[in-house]
C-alpha positions in Angstrom: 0.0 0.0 0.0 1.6 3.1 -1.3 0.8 5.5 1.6 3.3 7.3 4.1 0.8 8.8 7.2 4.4 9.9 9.3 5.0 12.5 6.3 1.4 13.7 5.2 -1.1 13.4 8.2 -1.8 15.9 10.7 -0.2 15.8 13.9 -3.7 14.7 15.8 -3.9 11.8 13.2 -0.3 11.2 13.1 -0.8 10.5 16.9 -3.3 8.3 16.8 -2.2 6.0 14.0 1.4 5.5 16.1 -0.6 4.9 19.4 -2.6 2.0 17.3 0.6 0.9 15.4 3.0 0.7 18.8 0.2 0.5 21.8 -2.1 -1.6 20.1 0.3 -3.5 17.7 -1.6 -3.2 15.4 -0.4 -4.2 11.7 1.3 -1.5 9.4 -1.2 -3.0 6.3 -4.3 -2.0 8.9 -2.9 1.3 10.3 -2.2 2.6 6.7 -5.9 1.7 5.6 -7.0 3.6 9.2 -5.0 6.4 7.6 -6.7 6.4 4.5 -10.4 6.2 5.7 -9.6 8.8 8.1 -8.1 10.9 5.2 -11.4 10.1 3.1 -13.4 11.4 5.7 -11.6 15.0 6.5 -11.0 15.4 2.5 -15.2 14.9 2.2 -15.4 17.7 4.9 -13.6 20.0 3.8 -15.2 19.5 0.2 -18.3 19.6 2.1 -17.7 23.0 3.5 -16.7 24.7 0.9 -12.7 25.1 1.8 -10.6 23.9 -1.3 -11.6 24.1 -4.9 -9.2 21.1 -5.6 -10.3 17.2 -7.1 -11.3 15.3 -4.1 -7.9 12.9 -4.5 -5.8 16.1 -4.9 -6.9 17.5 -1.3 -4.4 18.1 1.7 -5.4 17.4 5.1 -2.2 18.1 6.7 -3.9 21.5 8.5 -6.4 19.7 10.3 -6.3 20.4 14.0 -8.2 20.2 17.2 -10.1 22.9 16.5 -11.5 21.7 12.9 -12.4 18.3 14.6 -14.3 19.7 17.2 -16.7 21.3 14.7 -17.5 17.7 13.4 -20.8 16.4 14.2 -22.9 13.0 13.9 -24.4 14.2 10.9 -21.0 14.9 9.4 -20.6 10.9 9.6 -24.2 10.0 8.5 -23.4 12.5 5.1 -20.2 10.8 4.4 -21.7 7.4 4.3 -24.4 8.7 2.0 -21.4 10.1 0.2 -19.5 7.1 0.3 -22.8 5.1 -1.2 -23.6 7.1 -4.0 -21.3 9.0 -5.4 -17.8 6.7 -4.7 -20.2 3.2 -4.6 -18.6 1.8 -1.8 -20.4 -1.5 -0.7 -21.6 -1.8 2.9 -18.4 -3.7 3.8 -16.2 -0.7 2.9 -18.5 1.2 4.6 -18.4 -0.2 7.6 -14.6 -0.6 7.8 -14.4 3.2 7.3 -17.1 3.8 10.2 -14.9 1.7 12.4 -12.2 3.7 11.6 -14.3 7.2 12.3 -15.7 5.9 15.9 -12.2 4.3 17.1 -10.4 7.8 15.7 -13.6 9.8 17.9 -13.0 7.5 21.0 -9.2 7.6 21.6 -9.7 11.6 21.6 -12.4 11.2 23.8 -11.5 8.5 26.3 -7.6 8.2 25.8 -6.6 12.0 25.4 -9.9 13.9 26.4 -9.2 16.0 23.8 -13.0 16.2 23.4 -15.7 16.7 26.2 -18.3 14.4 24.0 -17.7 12.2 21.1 -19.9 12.7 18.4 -19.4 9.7 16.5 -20.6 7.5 19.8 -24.5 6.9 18.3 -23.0 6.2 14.5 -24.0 2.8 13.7 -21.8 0.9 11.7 -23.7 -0.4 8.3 -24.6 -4.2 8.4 -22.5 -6.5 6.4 -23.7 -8.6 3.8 -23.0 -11.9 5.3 -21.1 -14.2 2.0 -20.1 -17.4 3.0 -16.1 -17.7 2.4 -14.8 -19.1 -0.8 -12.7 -22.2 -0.9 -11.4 -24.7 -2.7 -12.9 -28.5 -2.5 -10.7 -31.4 -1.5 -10.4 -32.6 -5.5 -9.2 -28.9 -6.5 -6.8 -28.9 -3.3 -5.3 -32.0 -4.5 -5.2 -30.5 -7.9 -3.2 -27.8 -6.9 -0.2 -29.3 -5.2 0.3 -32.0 -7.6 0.1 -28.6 -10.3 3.2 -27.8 -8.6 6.8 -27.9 -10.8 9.4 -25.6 -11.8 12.7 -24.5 -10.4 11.6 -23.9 -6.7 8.9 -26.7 -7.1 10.0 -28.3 -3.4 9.5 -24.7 -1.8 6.4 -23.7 -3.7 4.8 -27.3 -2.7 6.0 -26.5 0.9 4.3 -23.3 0.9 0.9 -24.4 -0.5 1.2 -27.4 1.7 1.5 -25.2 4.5 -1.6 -22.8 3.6 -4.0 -25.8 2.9 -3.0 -27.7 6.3 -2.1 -25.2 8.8 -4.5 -22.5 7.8 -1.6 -19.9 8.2 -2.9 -16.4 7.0 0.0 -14.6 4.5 1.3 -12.8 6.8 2.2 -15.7 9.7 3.4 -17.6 6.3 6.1 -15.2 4.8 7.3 -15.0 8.4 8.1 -18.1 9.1 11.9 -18.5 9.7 13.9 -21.6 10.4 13.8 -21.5 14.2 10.2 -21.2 14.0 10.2 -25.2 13.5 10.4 -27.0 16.4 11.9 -30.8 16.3 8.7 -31.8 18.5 6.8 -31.3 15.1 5.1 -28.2 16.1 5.7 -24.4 14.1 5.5 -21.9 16.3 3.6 -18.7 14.3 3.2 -15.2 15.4 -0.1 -13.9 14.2 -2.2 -10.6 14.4 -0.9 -8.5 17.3 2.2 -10.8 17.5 0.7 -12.7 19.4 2.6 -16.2 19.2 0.4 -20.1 18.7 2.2 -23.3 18.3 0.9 -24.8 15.3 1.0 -28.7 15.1 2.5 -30.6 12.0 1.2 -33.4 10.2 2.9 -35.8 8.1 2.2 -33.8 5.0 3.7 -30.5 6.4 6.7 -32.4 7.5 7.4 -34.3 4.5 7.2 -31.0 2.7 9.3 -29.3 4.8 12.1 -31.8 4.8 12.2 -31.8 1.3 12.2 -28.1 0.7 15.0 -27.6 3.2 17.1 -30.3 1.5 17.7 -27.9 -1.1 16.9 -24.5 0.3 20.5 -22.1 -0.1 22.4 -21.8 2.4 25.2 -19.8 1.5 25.2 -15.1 1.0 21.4 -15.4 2.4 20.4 -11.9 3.1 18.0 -13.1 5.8 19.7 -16.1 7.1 16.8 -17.4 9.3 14.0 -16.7 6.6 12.0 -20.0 6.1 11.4 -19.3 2.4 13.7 -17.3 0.2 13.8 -16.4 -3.3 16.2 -16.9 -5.9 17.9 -13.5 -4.7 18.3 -15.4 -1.6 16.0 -12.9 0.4 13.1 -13.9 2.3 9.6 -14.0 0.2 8.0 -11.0 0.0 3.8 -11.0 0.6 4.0 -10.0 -3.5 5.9 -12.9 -4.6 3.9 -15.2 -2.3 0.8 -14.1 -3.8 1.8 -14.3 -7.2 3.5 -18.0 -6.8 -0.2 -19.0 -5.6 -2.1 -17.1 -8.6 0.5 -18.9 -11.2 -0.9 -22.2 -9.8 -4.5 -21.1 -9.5 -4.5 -20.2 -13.0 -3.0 -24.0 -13.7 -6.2 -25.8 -12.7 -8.5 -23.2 -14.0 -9.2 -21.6 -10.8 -7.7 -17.6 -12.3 -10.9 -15.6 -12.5 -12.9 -17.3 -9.7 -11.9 -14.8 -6.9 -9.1 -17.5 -5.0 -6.5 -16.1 -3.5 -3.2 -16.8 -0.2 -6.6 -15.8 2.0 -8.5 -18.3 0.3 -6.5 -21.2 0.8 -6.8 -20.5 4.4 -10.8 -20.5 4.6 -10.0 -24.0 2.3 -8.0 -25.3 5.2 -10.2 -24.3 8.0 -13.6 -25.7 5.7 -11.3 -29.2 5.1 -10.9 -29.6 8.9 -14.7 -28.8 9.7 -16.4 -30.4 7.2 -14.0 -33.5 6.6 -11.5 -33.7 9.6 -14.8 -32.7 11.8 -12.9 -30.6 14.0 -14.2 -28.9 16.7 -15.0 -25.5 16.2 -13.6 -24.5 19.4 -10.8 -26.4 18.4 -10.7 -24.8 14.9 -10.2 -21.1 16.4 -7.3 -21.7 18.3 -5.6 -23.7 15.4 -6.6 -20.3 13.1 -5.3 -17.7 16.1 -9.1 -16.2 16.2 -9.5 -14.0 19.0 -13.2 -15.0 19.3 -15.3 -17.9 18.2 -17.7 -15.6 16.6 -14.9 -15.2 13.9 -14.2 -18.7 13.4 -18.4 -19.4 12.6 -17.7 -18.1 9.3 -16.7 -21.7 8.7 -19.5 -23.9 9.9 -21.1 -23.3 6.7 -22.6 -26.7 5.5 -22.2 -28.2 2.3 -25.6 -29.5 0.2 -24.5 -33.1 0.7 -24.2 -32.4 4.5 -27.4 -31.0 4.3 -29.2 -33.9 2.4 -27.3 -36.7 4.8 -29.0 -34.5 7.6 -32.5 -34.4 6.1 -31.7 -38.5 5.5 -31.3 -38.7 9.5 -33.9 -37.4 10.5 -36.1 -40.3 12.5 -39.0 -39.1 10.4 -37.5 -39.2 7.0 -39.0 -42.7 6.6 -42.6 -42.6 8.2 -45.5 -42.7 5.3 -48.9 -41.7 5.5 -51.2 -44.6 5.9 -53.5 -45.4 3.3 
């Protein structure tokens, strides 16, 4: 994300985004997108009002200050998600995310720095989400995939898919991964949102892979020496290159245009171990690193055939009426 908030926000938002980014360890990928909604909002205000004549991408918010956010009102918000809706057609998922962003921006001034006597953004309700059930690949286009796998760096590439379809591991945890973070007890130890560190456990597919990818993983001018997976500039994989490794074998089996992606292969893991492995869903969140099992529901979504085999069961299904 092409965005520097230490250079071009204001001072008040410049605060807030290093309080989330060192207090709340938050990720830099999140704190840039706060940034950004934030800096959608004040540009809409100050279109709004009146106070630049420029194209709504070409407007500064670096003079924003206490006293401008004080004038800002509920109604402020309520416009810009009307805004947001009709003239930039932002669906009510990016919506929401930026109304988040408004009432957790409104709160720290509030609570944290009591910059503010009220906060006006405390009675904005956030737009409902259209619930979509996550996308994933079956267990036939999961075997597909790996045996797709070839090419000069076939033994990592097949590691690293391995990995995502077993483990569940979201990009981030994945790229890194570095050679300590293998245990010889057959567990991974991966440091997740907030870096907050789970132990992951291995199966024989996951070590099989890995054994075979560090048989031939360089060794020698690494520029990362601990890196789990490097490239063949011997540095550590890059988010990019991951993501692109996985499209090129998406687009093998067919799979290009259907919306897959590193972030799918992890709701394919976590729908493999519900609906096949019939893991527990309690069990299911801590192996993902959820902080809540209301995140981890997303997966109990049941298949037709699951469906039909319940319908089957039911002690009913084979009473007739009597003629």
């Amino acid at each position: 994300m092409a965005v520097n908030f230490a250079d071009e926000a204001p001072y008040i938002i410049k605060e807030y985004l290093f309080y989330m980014q060192t207090i709340k360890v938050r990720s830099e990928n999140t704190v840039d997108e706060y940034y950004l909604d934030l800096r959608t909002f004040f540009r809409f205000l100050k279109m709004k009002r009146k106070l630049t004549d420029l194209p709504f991408e070409e407007i500064e918010i670096d003079d924003i200050d206490l006293d401008f956010i004080k004038t800002v009102t509920l109604m402020d918000a309520y416009e810009f998600m009307n805004y947001l809706s009709r003239e930039r057609n932002n669906n009510a998922n990016s919506r929401s995310r930026k109304c988040s962003a408004l009432k957790q921006f409104f709160s720290y001034l509030t609570v944290k720095k009591h910059y503010l006597e009220s906060d006006p953004m405390r009675e904005l309700e956030v737009p409902k989400k259209k619930k979509t059930l996550p996308k994933y690949l079956t267990l036939e286009q999961s075997i597909e995939l790996l045996n797709a796998v070839d090419g000069k760096f076939k033994e990592r590439d097949y590691c690293i898919l391995t990995l995502f379809l077993n483990c569940g591991l979201r990009l981030a945890e994945l790229v890194g991964l570095n050679m300590s973070s293998i245990r010889s007890n057959n567990t991974m130890v991966v440091t997740g949102k907030g870096n907050k560190e789970r132990i992951v456990y291995l199966n024989e597919a996951c070590i099989s892979a890995l054994n075979e990818w560090r048989k031939v993983r360089p060794n020698e001018e690494l520029k990362d020496r601990d890196a789990l997976f490097v490239s063949s500039h011997h540095k550590r994989l890059s988010r990019e290159m991951v993501q692109k490794l996985v499209q090129k074998y998406l687009e093998k089996i067919g799979l290009d245009s259907q919306g897959y992606s590193c972030h799918k292969l992890r709701h394919t893991a976590a729908t493999l171990m519900y609906q096949h492995g019939e893991v527990d869903i309690r069990v299911l969140k801590d192996v993902l690193g959820h902080e809540n099992l209301g995140t981890t529901q997303i997966y109990t979504h049941i298949s037709s055939s699951q469906l039909e085999s319940a319908s089957k069961k039911n002690p009913l299904a084979n009473i007739k009426s009597k003629k």
